[in-house]
LOKOL-254244 format. One record per atom (N, C-alpha, C, O): x, y, z. Coordinates in steps of 0.02 Angstrom, whole numbers, plus 32768, in hexadecimal, padded with zeros to 4 digits. Layout:
<recs>
XYZ/...
</recs>
This chain:
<recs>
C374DE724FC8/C35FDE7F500C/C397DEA45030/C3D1DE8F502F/C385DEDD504F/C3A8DF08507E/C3C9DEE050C1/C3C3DEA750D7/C3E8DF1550D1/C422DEF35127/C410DF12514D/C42DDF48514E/C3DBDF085182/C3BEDF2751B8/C3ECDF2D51E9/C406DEFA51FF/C3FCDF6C5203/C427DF985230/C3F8DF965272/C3BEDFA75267/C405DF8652AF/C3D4DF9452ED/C41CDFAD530B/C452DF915316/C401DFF15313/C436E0135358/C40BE043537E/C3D0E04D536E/C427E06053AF/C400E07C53E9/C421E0D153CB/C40AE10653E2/C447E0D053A7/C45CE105536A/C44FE10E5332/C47BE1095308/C41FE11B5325/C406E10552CB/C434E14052A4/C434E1405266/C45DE17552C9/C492E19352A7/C4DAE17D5292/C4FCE1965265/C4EFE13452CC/C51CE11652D7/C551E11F5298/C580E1465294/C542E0FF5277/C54FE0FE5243/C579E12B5225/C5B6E12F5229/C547E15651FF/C546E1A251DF/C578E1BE5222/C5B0E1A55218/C57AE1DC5251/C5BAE1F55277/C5EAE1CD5280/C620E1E15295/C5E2E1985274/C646E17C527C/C646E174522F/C67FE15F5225/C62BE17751F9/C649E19351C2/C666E1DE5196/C683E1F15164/C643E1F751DB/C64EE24E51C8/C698E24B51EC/C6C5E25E51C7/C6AFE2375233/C6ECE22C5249/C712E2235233/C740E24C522B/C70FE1D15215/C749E1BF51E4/C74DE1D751AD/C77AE1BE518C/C72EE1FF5191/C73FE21A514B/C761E2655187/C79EE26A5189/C74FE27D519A/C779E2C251B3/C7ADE28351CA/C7B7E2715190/C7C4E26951E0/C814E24D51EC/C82EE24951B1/C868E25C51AB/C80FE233517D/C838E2285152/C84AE2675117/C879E26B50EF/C807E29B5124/C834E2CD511D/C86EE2E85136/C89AE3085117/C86BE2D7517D/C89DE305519E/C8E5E2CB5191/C919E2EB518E/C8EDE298518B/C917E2705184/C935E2825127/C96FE2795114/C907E2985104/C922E2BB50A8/C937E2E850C7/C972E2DB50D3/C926E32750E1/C950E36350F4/C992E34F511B/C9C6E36A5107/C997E318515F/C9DBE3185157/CA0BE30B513B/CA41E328513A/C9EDE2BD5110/CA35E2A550DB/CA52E2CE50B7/CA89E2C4509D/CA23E31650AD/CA3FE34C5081/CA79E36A5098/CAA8E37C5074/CA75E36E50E1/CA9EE39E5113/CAE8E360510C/CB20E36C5124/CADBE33750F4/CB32E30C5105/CB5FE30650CC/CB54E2F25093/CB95E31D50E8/CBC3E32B509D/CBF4E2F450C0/CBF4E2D150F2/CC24E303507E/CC7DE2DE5088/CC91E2EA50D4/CCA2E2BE50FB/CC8BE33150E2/CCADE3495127/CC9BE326515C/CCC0E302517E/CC5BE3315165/CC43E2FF51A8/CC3FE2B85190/CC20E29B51BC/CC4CE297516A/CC4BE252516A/CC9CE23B517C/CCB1E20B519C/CCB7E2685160/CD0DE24E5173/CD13E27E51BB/CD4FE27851C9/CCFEE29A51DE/CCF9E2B25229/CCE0E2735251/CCFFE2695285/CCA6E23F523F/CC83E2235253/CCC3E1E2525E/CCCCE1C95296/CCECE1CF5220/CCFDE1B15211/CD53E1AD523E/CD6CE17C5258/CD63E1D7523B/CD93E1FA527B/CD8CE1EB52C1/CDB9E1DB52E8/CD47E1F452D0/CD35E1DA5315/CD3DE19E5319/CD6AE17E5335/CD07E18852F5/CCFDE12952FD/CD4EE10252F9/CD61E0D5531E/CD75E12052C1/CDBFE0F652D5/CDF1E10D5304/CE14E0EC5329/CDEEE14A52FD/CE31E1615332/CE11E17A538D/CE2AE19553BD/CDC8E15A537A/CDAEE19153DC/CD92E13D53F5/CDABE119541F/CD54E12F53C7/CD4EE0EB53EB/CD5DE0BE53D7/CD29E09D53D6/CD8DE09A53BE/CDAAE06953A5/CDEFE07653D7/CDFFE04A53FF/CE0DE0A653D2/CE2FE0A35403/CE30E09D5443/CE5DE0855465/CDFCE0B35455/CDF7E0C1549A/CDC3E07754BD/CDB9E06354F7/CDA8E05E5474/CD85E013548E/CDA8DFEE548C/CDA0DFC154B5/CDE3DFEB545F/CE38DFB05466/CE59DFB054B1/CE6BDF7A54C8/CE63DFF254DC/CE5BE0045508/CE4FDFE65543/CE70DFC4556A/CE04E005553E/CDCFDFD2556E/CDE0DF97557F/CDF0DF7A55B3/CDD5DF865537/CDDEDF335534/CE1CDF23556C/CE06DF1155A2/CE4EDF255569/CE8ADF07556B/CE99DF1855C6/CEBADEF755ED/CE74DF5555D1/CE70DF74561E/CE46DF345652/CE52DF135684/CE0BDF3E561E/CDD8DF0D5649/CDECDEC25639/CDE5DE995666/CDFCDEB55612/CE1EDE74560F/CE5ADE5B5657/CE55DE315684/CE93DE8E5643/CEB5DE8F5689/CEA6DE9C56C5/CED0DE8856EE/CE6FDEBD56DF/CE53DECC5707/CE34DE95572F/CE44DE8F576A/CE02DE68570D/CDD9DE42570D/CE14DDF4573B/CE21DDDE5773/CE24DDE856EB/CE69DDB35715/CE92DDA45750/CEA3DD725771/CE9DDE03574F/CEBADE0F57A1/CE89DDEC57CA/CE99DDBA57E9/CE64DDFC57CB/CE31DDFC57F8/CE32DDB95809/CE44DDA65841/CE1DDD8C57D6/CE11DD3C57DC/CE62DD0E57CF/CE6ADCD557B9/CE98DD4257E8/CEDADD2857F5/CEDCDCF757AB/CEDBDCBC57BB/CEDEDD01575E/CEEADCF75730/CF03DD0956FD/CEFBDD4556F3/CF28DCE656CE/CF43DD11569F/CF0BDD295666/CED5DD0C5664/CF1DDD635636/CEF8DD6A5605/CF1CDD7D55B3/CF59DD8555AE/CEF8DD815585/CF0FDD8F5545/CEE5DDAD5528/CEB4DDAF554E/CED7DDCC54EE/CEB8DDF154C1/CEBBDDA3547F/CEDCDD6F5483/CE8ADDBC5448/CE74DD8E5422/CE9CDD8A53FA/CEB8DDBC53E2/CEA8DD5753EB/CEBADD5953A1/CE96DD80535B/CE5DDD91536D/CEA0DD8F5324/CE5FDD9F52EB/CE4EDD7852E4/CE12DD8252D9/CE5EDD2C52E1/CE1FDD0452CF/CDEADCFF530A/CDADDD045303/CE0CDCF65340/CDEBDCF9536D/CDA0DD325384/CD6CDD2C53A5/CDC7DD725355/CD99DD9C5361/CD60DDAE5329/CD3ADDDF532B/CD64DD7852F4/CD44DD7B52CD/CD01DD4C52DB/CCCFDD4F52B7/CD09DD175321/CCC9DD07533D/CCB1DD29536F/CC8EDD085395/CCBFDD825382/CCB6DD8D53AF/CCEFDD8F53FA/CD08DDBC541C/CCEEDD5F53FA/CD3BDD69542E/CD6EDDAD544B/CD9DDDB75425/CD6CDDC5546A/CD8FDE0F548A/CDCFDDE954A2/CE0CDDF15497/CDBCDDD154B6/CE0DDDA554E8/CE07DD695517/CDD0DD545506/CE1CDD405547/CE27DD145561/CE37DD3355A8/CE65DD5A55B1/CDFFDD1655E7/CE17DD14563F/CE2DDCCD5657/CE05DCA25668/CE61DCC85658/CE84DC81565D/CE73DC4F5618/CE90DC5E55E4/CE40DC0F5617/CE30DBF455F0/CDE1DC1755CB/CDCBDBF3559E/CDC0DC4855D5/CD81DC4755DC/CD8ADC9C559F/CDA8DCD055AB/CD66DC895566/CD63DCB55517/CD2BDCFD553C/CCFADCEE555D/CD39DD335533/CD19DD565548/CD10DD82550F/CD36DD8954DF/CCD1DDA1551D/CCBBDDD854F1/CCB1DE1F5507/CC7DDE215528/CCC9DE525502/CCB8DEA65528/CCA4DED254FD/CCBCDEE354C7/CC70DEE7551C/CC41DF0E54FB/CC22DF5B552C/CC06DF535562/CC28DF82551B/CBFFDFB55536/CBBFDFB0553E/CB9EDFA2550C/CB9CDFB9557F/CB4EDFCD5597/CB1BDFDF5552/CAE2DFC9554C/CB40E00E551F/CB12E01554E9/CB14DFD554B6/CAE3DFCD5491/CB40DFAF54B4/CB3CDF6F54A5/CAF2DF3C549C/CADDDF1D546C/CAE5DF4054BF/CA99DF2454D8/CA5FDF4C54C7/CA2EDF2954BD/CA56DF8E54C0/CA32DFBA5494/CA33DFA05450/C9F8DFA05440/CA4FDF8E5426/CA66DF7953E3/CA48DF4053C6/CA68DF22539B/CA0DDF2A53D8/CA06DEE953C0/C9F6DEE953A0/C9D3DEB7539D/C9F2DF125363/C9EBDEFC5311/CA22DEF152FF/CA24DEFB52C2/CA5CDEDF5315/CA9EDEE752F2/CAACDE8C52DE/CAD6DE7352B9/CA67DE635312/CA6ADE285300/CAB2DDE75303/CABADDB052E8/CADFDE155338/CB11DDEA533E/CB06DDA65377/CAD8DDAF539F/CB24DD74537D/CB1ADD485398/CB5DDD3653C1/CB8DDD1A53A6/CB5DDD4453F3/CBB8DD3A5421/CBA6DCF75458/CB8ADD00548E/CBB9DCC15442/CBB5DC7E5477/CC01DC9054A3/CC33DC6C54A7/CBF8DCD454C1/CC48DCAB54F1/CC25DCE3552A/CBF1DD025525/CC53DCE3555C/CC3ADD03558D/CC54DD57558F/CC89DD71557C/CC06DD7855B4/CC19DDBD5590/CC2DDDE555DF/CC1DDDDB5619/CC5EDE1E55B6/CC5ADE4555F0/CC46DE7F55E4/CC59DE8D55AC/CC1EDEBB5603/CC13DEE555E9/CC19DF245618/CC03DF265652/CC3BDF5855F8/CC44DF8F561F/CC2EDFBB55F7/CC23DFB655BA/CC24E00D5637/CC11E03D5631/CC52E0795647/CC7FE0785672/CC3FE0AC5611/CC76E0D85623/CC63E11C5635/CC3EE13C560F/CC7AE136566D/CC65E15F56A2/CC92E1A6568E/CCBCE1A55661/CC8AE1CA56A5/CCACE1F256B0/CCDBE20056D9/CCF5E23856D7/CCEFE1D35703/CD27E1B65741/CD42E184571F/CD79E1705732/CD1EE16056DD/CD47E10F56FC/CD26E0F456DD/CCFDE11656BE/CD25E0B156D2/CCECE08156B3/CCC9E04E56F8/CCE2E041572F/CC93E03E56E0/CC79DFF8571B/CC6BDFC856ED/CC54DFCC56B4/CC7FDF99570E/CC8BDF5656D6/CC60DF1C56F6/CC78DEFF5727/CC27DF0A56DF/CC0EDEB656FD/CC19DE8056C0/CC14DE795683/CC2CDE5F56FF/CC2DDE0D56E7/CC12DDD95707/CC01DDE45741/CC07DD8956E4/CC04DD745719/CC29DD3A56E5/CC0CDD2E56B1/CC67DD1856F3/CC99DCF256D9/CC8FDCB45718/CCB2DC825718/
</recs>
């Protein structure tokens, strides 16, 4: 016995399979286009542009933050940052993350501490919290 389909598209179907097969052509034509060069270009960025510049962040908005609520602060330990952890606002484990942070939710991470999250501008960053 057959699987009866009721749609108000009886093409439904048949066009989002013609789609995804053209994506996935076009997705074979690019893996072609990526060599050694751009993967170690790619690879250049991610450690020396944002890794640096998110160690950075971190440590700005951390001090920043503290000022604010007349407290001291610290950066994590590695173990510490191996649950997540960015650093410490007085007693209270914090986590910092960029605005695209929250776009990401297949990445399936789980952070129980309190988050802060900023955006970076072209002036400056804006940073919310609520600690």
């Amino acid at each position: 016995m057959g699987a009866m389909v009721f749609s108000r598209r009886p093409d439904a179907i048949a066009a989002a399979t013609e789609r995804i097969n053209a994506m996935i052509h076009n997705l074979r034509e690019a893996i072609l286009l990526v060599d050694e060069g751009m993967i170690e270009n790619w690879v250049k960025d991610l450690v020396f542009n944002k890794t640096y510049s998110g160690l950075l962040f971190q440590e700005a908005i951390l001090k920043a933050v503290a000022g604010l609520l007349h407290v001291d602060y610290r950066l994590a330990t590695p173990e510490e940052e191996a649950s997540g952890i960015d650093g410490f606002i007085g007693l209270i484990a914090v986590s910092i993350k960029p605005t695209t942070y929250s776009l990401k939710k297949s990445l399936g991470e789980s952070i129980a501490v309190a988050m802060i999250v900023y955006d970076k501008k072209p002036d400056g960053i804006v940073v919310d919290f609520d600690l």
